[in-house]
C-alpha positions in Angstrom: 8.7 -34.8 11.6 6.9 -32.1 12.6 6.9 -29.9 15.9 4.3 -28.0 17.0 4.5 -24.7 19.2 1.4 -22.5 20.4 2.8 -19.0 20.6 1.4 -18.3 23.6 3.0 -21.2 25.8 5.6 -22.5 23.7 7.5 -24.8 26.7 4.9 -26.2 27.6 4.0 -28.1 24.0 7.8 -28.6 24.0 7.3 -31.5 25.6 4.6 -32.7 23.0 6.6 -33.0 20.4 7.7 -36.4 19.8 3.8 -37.3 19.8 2.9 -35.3 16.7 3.5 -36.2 13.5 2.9 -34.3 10.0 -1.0 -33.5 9.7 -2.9 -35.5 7.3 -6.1 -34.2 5.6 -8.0 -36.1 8.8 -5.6 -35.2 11.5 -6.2 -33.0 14.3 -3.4 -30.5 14.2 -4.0 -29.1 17.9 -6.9 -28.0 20.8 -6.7 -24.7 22.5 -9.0 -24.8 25.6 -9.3 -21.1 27.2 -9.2 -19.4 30.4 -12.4 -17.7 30.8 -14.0 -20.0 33.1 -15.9 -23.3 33.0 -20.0 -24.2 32.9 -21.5 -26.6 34.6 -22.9 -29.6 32.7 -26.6 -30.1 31.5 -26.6 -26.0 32.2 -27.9 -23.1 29.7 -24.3 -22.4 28.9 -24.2 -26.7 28.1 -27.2 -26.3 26.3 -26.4 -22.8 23.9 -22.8 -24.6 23.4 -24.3 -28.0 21.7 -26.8 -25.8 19.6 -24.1 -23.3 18.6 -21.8 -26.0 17.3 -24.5 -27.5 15.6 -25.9 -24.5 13.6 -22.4 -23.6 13.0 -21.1 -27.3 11.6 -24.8 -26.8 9.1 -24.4 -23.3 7.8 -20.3 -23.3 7.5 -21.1 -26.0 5.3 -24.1 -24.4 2.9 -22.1 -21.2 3.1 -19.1 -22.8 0.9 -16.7 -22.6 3.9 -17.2 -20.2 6.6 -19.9 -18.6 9.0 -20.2 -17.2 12.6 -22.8 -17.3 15.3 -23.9 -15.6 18.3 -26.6 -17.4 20.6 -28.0 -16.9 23.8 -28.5 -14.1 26.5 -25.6 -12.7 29.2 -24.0 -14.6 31.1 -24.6 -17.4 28.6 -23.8 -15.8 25.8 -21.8 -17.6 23.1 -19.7 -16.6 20.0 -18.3 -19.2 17.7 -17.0 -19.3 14.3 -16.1 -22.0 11.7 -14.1 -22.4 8.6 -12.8 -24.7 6.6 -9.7 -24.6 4.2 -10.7 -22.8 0.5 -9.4 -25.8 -1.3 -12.0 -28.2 0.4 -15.5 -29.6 -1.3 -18.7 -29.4 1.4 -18.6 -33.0 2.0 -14.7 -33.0 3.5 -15.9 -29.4 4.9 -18.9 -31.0 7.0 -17.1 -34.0 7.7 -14.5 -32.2 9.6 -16.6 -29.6 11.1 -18.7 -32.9 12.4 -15.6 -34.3 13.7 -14.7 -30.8 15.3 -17.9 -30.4 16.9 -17.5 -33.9 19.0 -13.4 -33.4 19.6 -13.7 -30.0 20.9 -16.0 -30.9 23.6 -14.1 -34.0 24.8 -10.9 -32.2 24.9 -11.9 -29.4 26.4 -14.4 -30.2 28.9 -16.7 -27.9 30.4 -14.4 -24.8 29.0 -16.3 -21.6 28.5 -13.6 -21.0 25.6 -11.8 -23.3 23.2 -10.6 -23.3 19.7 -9.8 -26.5 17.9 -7.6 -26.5 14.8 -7.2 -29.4 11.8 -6.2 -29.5 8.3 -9.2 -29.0 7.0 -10.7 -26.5 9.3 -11.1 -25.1 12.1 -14.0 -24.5 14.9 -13.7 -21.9 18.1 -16.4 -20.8 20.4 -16.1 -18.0 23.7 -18.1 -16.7 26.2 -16.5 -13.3 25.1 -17.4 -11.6 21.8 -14.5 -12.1 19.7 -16.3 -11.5 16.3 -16.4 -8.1 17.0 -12.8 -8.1 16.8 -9.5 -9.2 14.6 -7.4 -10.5 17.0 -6.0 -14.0 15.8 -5.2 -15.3 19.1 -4.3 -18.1 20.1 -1.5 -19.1 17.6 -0.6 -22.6 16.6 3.2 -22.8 15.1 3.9 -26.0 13.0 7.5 -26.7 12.1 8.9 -28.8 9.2 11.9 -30.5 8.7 15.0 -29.5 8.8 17.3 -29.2 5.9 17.2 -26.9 2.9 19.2 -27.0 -0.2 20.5 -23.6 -1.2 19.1 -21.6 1.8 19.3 -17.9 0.5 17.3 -18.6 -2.4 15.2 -20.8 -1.0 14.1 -18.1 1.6 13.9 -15.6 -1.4 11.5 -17.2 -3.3 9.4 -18.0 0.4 9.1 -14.3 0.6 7.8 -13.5 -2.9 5.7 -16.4 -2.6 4.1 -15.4 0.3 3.8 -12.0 -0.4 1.8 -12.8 -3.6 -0.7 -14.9 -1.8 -1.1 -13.2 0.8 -2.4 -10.1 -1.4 -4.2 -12.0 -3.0 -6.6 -13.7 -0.6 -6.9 -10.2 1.0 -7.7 -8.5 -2.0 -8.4 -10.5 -5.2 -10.9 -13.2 -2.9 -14.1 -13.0 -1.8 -13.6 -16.0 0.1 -9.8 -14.8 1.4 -8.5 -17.3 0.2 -5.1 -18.3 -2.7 -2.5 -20.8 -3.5 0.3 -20.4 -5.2 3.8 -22.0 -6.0 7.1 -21.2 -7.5 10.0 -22.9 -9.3 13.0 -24.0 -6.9 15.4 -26.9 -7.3 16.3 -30.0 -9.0 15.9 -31.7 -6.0 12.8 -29.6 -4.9 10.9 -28.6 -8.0 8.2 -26.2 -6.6 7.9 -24.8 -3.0 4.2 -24.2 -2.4 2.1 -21.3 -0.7 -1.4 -21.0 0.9 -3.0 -17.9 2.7 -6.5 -17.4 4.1 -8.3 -15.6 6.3 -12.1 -15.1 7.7 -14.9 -14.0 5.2 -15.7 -10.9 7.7 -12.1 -9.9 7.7 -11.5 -6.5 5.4 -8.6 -6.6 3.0 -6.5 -4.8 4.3 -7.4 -6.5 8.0 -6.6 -10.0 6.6 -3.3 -8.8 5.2 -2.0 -7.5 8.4 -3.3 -10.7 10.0 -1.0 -12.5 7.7 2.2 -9.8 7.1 2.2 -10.5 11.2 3.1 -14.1 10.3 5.2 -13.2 7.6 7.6 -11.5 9.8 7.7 -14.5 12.3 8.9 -16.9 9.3 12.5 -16.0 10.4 12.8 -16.7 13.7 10.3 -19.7 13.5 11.5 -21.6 10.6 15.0 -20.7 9.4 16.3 -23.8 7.5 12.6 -25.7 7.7 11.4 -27.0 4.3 8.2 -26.0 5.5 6.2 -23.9 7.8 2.6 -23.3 9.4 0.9 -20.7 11.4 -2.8 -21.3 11.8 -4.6 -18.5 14.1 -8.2 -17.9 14.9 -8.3 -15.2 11.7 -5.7 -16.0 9.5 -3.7 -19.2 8.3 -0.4 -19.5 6.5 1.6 -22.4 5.3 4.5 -23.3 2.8 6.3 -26.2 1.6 8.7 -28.3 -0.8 5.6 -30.8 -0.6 2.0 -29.7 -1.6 -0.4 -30.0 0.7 -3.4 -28.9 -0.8 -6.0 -30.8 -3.3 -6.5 -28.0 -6.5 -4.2 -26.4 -8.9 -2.3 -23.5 -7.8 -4.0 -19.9 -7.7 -1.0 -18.6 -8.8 2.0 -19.2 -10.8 5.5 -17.1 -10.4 8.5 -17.2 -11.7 11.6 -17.9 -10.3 15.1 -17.1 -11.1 15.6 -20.7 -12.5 12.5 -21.2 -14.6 9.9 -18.8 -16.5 6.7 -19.3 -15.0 3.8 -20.8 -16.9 1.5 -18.6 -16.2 0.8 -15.4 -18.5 2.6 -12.0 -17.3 2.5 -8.3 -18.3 6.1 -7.5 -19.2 8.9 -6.9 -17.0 10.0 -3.3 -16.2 13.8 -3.2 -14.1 13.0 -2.3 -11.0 16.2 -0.3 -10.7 17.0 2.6 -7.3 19.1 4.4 -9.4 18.2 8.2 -9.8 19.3 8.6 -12.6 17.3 7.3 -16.0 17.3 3.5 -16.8 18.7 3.2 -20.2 16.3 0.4 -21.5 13.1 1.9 -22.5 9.9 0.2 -23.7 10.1 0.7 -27.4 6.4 0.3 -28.8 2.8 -0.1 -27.5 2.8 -3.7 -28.7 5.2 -4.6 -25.7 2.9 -2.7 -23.7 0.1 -4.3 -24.3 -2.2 -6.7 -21.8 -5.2 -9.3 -22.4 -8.6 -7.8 -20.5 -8.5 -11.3 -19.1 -5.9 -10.9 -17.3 -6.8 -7.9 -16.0 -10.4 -9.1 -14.8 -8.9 -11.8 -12.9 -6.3 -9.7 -11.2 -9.0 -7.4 -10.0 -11.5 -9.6 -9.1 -13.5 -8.3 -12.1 -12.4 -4.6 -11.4 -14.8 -5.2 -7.9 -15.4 -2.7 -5.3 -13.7 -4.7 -2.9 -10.2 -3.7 -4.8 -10.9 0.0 -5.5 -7.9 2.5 -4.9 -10.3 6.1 -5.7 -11.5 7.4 -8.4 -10.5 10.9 -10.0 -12.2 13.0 -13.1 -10.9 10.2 -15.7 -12.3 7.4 -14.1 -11.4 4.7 -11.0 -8.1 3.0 -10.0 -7.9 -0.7 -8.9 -5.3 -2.7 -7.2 -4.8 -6.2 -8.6 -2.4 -8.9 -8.5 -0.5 -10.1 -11.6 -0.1 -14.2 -12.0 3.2 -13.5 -11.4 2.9 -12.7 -8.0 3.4 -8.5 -8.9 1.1 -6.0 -7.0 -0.2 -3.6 -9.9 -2.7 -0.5 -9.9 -5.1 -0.1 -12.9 -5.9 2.9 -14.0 -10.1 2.3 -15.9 -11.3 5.4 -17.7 -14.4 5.7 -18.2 -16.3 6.2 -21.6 -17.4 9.2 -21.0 -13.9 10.6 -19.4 -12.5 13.9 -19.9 -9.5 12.0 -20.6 -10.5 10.1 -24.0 -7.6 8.0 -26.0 -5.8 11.1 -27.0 -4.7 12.3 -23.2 -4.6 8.4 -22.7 -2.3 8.0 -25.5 -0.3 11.0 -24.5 0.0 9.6 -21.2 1.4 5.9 -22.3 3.6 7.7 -25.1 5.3 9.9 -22.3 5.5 7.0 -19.7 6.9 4.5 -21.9 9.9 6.7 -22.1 10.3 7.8 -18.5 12.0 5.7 -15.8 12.5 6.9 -12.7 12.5 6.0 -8.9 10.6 8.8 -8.3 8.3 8.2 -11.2 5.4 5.9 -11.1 6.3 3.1 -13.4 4.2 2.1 -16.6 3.5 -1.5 -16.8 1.0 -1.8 -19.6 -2.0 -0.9 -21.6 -5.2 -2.6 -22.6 -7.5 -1.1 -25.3 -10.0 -4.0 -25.7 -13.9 -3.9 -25.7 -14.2 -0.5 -25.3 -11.7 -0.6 -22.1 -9.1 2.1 -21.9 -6.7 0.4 -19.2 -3.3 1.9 -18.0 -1.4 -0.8 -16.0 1.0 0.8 -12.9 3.6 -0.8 -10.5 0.8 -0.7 -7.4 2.2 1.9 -4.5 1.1 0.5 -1.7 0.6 4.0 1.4 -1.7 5.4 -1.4 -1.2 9.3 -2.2 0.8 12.5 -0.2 -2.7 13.9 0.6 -4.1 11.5 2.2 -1.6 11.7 5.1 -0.5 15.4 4.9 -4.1 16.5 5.5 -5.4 14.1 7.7 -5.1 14.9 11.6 -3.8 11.5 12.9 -2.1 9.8 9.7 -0.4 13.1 9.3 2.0 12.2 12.6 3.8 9.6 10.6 5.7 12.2 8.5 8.3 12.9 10.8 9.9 15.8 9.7 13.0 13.9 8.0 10.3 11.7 6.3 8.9 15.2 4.6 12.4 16.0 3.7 13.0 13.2 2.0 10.0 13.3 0.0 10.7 17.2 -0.9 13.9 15.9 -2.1 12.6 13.2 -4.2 10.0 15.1 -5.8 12.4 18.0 -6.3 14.6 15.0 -8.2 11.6 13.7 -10.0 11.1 17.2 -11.5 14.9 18.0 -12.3 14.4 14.5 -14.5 11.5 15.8 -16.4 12.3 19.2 -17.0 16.1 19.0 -17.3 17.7 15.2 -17.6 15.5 12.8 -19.2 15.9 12.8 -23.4 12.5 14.6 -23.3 11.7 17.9 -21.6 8.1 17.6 -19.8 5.8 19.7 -17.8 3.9 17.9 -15.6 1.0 20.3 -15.7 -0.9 18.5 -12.9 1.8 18.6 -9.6 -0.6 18.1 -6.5 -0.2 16.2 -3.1 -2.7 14.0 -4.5 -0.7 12.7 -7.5 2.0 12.4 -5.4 2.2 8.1 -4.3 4.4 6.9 -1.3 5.9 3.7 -1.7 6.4 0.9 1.2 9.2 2.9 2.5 7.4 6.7 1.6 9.7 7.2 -0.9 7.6 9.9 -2.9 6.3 8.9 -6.8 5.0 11.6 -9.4 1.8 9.9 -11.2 -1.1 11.3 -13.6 0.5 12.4 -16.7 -2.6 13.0 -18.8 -2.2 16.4 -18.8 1.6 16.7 -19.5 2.8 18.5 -22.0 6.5 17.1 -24.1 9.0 20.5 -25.5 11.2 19.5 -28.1 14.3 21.2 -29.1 15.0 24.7 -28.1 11.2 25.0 -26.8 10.7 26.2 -23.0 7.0 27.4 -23.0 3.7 27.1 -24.7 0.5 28.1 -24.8 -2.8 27.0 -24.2 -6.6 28.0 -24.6 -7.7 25.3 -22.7 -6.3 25.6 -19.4 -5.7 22.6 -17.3 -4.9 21.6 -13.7 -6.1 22.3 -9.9 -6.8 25.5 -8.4 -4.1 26.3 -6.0 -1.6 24.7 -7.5 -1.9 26.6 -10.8 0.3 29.0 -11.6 -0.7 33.0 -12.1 0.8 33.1 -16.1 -1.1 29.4 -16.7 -4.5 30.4 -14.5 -4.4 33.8 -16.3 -2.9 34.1 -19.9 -2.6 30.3 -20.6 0.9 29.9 -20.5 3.0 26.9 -19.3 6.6 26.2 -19.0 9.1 24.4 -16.8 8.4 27.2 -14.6 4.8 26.5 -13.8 5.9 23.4 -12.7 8.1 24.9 -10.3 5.2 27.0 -9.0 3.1 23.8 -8.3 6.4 22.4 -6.8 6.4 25.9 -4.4 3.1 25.4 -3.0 3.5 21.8 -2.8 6.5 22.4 -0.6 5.0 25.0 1.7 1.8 22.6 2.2 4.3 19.4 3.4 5.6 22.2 6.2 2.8 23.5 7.3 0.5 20.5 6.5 -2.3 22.9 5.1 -4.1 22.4 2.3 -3.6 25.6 -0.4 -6.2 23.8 -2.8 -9.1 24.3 0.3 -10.7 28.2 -0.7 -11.1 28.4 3.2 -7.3 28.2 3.0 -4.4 31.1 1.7 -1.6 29.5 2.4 1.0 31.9 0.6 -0.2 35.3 2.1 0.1 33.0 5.7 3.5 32.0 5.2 4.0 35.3 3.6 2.9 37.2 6.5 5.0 34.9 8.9 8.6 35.0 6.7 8.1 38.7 7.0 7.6 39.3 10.0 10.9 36.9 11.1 8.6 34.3 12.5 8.5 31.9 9.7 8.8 28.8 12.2 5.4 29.3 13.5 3.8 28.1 10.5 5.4 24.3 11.3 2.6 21.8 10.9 1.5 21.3 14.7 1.7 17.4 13.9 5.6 17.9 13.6 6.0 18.5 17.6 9.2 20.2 18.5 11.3 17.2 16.5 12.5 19.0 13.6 15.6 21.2 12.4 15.0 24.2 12.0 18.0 25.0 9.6 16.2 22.5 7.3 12.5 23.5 7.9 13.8 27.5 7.0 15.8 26.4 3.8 12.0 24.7 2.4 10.5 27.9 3.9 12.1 29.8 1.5 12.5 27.5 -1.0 8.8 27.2 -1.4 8.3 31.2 -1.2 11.0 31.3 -4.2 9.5 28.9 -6.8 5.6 31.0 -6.3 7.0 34.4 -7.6 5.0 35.8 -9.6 7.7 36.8 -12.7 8.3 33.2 -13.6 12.2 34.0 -14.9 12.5 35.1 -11.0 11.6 31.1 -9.4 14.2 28.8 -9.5 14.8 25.7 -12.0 14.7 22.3 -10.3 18.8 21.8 -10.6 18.9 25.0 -8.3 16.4 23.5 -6.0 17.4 20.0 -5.6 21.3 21.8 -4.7 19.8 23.9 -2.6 18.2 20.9 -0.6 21.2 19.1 -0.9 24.0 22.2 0.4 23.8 24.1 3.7 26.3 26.2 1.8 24.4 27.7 -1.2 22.8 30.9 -0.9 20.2 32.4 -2.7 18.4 35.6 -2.9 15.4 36.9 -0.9 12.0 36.4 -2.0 9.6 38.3 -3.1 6.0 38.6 -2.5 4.3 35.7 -3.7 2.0 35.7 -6.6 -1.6 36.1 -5.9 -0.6 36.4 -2.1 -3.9 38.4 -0.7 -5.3 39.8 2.8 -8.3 37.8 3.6 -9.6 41.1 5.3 -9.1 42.7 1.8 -10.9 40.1 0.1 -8.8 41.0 -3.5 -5.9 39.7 -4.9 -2.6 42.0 -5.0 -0.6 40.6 -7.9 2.3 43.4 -7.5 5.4 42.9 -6.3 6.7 44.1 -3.1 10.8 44.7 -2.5 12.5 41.6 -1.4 12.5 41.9 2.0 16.1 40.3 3.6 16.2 37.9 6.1 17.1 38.1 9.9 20.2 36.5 11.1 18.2 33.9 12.5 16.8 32.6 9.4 19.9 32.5 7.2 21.5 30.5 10.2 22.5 26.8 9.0 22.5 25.9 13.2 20.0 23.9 15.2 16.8 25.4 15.5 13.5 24.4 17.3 10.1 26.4 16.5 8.8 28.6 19.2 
């Protein structure tokens, strides 16, 4: 049996729950009426009311399954909306909406605000404009019965089921809409999953909408079979039972059964720092159908678009196994062709890291040159270091931790992994942030592999972004570990600072330069940062960061000496020296000598508690 609570007066339907019973594909599930005011009958209001539902029950219908309306002039104005459930034909779409239109007025009588919910759809009209807007009150909470076989998994798979639909309606449906189902039990075979939201709704607006029901699923439905949470914008629902008329949207797998549907293969998603000893051993395993891929981007549509960089444009998708993914489309015409592309998968495929960006697959069919990547979902460093209000989310111990994690990733490269690698291309904007910020090094089609005894090489083609570059690269066209370490320098002082060294209006060393000099080396703390730092920590990447962009590359640290140095309040290390191509902007030239180390005051060696000025 089912119970049914509105989240916004939950005693009061308490007592209205031994009259409902589980919803049928006809049954009224619930009417909201509002509290805006009420009209008077036979009035404009009356008469903009009875046309709105009309034109709405006609057009939802021809649409395929949702519209919205506005009619009439203040004070008898009107907003409505009406949609019906994805899975639905028009007849059973019209047929409820006709039903709707007659219910909504009898049970709510001359309200100026009501929203009606069914099975099949769902109808809401207001005096106050709500379309303008993506709030999804009021809430309707439906509970299932009670009584779940093996509860751990069973609320497990529930997450990764919902999850995987819910991404999907926001960003692989143009009509917001998915169904999926995974393998459970013996006893329960499947537990199924539907999501939806409003056609007007943006992706990443209908995913909030439904990650806000998500995280009620615990408190609402612990030990249900079943649960479902209809709102005015977004609707989720799962059960042992399906509930819904077409095949499944998606298939996953579970831990009992392989799923049906067709999968890229599995990578470990393993924490660990250190390597993961299986690697992917040939480009056959790598390999994924264009079909696949075209489905789990909605056709590589604009709606899914990540950015789009010199080599080409960046999708998110959703696998059929429920797995978020990034795909990474060069273009014909990019400047990285199959060569950088195959040196890219050949490096990736032996790299495994938490601090790497994982390599799912390839696809090299019809002229498609496709990378496949675990999708990280808070997008790149850049996009929250340099930006004026996202930029207040990196608490200072969040920007530590992602220094430290980069600094890992590097050590891994350059010193641990069964390959030594230079990156080549170390910016904040290859830098991803995972759901918890944990930091990512991506874009290796410009990394070079050393084998043996090698430590440098040398170029004629010279590679990478200005400001990041280092002077030996820029200049001469040499590249080692050590330009790496440069990249890593100025990538550290940015995250502190929270300026951008790669903006010409910018000269970021020289500034922190002037500032470490001169014993106030605190002042150059990103304003964003407020006075909730330590200061022991902010001077230790201070000088870190003025250490790996010496000039003489045998003077900059390698990344084992960096990550220890992060790691130890203990270790010492020398003075800097003037940074390379540190200049004067009143000068207006570069000054690429060396100055003598200058030592630190007492204040910036201390390991205490310090706050900037």
């Amino acid at each position: 049996m089912f119970s049914s609570l509105l989240s916004s007066s939950p005693l009061f339907l308490l007592s209205l729950l031994l009259f409902l019973a589980p919803p049928t594909a006809a049954d009224l599930l619930y009417p909201d009426c509002g509290t805006t005011g009420n009209y008077t009958t036979n009035n404009t209001y009356d008469f903009n009311l009875r046309l709105l539902l009309s034109n709405l029950t006609t057009r939802t219908f021809l649409a395929g399954g949702y519209s919205n309306a506005t009619i009439g002039q203040s004070p008898d104005q009107i907003f409505g909306l009406a949609l019906c459930r994805g899975d639905v034909n028009t007849s059973s779409c019209r047929s409820c909406l006709n039903t709707a239109s007659v219910d909504i007025l009898r049970l709510c009588p001359n309200y100026k605000a009501a929203v009606i919910w069914y099975d099949l759809c769902r109808l809401r009209y207001a005096n106050q404009d709500f379309l303008s807007m993506t709030d999804n009150n009021p809430q309707l909470f439906l509970k299932g019965v009670d009584g779940i076989p093996d509860g751990d998994l069973f609320d497990e798979l529930v997450q990764k089921l919902v999850k995987a639909v819910t991404d999907w309606a926001a960003f692989n449906s143009t009509r917001k809409f998915a169904t999926g189902e995974v393998n459970f039990t013996t006893a329960f075979p499947k537990i199924y999953g539907l999501a939806q939201c409003t056609w007007d709704l943006k992706g990443f607006q209908c995913q909030q909408c439904l990650q806000w029901f998500f995280g009620q699923i615990p408190s609402w439905f612990e030990g249900e079979r079943g649960g479902t949470m209809l709102g005015v914008r977004c609707y989720l629902r799962y059960n042992v039972s399906k509930f819904y008329q077409e095949a499944s949207i998606l298939r996953l797998a579970s831990q009992l059964v392989n799923a049906t549907a067709p999968a890229a293969p599995h990578t470990p998603d393993r924490e660990e720092d250190e390597s993961i000893p299986e690697e992917i051993t040939s480009v056959k395993s790598l390999l994924i159908d264009l079909s696949i891929l075209r489905v789990a981007t909605a056709n590589f549509s604009d709606v899914n678009e990540l950015g789009q960089g010199g080599f080409g444009t960046v999708y998110q998708g959703i696998l059929p196994d429920g797995r978020q993914i990034a795909v990474k489309r060069l273009t014909i015409s990019s400047r990285q062709g199959l060569e950088e592309m195959k040196n890219e998968l050949a490096l990736l495929a032996k790299l495994q890291h938490r601090n790497l960006v994982r390599l799912l697959g390839v696809c090299l069919e019809e002229q498609e040159k496709l990378l496949v990547y675990e999708y990280v979902p808070n997008r790149s460093l850049d996009t929250f270091l340099f930006d004026p209000i996202k930029s207040k989310c990196l608490r200072w111990g969040r920007r530590y931790k992602i220094i430290e994690g980069i600094a890992r990733a590097l050590q891994y490269l350059h010193e641990d992994s069964q390959l030594k690698i230079v990156h080549r291309d170390l910016k904040a904007s290859n830098i991803l942030l995972g759901a918890d910020m944990n930091p990512k090094i991506s874009d290796f089609g410009l990394a070079r592999l050393f084998g043996g005894d090698q430590t440098e090489g040398t170029t004629s083609k010279v590679v990478g972004t200005l400001g990041y570059i280092s002077p030996e690269y820029a200049m001469r066209g040499h590249f080692s570990t050590k330009s790496d370490v440069y990249s890593f320098g100025v990538l550290v002082l940015e995250i502190v600072t929270g300026r951008n060294n790669s903006d010409p209006s910018e000269d970021l060393l020289s500034y922190t330069w002037d500032k470490w000099s001169e014993g106030r080396s605190l002042e150059i703390l990103d304003p964003a940062l407020g006075h909730h730092c330590q200061g022991s920590e902010v001077l230790k990447c201070i000088q870190i960061g003025l250490l790996c962009v010496q000039d003489n590359p045998s003077d900059r640290p390698n990344m084992s000496t960096v990550v220890l140095m992060l790691n130890s309040n203990t270790v010492s290390h020398k003075a800097p020296s003037k940074p390379a191509l540190c200049t004067r902007k009143s000068r207006g030239a570069y000054d690429h000598n060396l100055s003598r180390p200058i030592p630190m005051s007492p204040n910036e060696m201390s390991i205490t508690e310090l706050e900037p000025r």
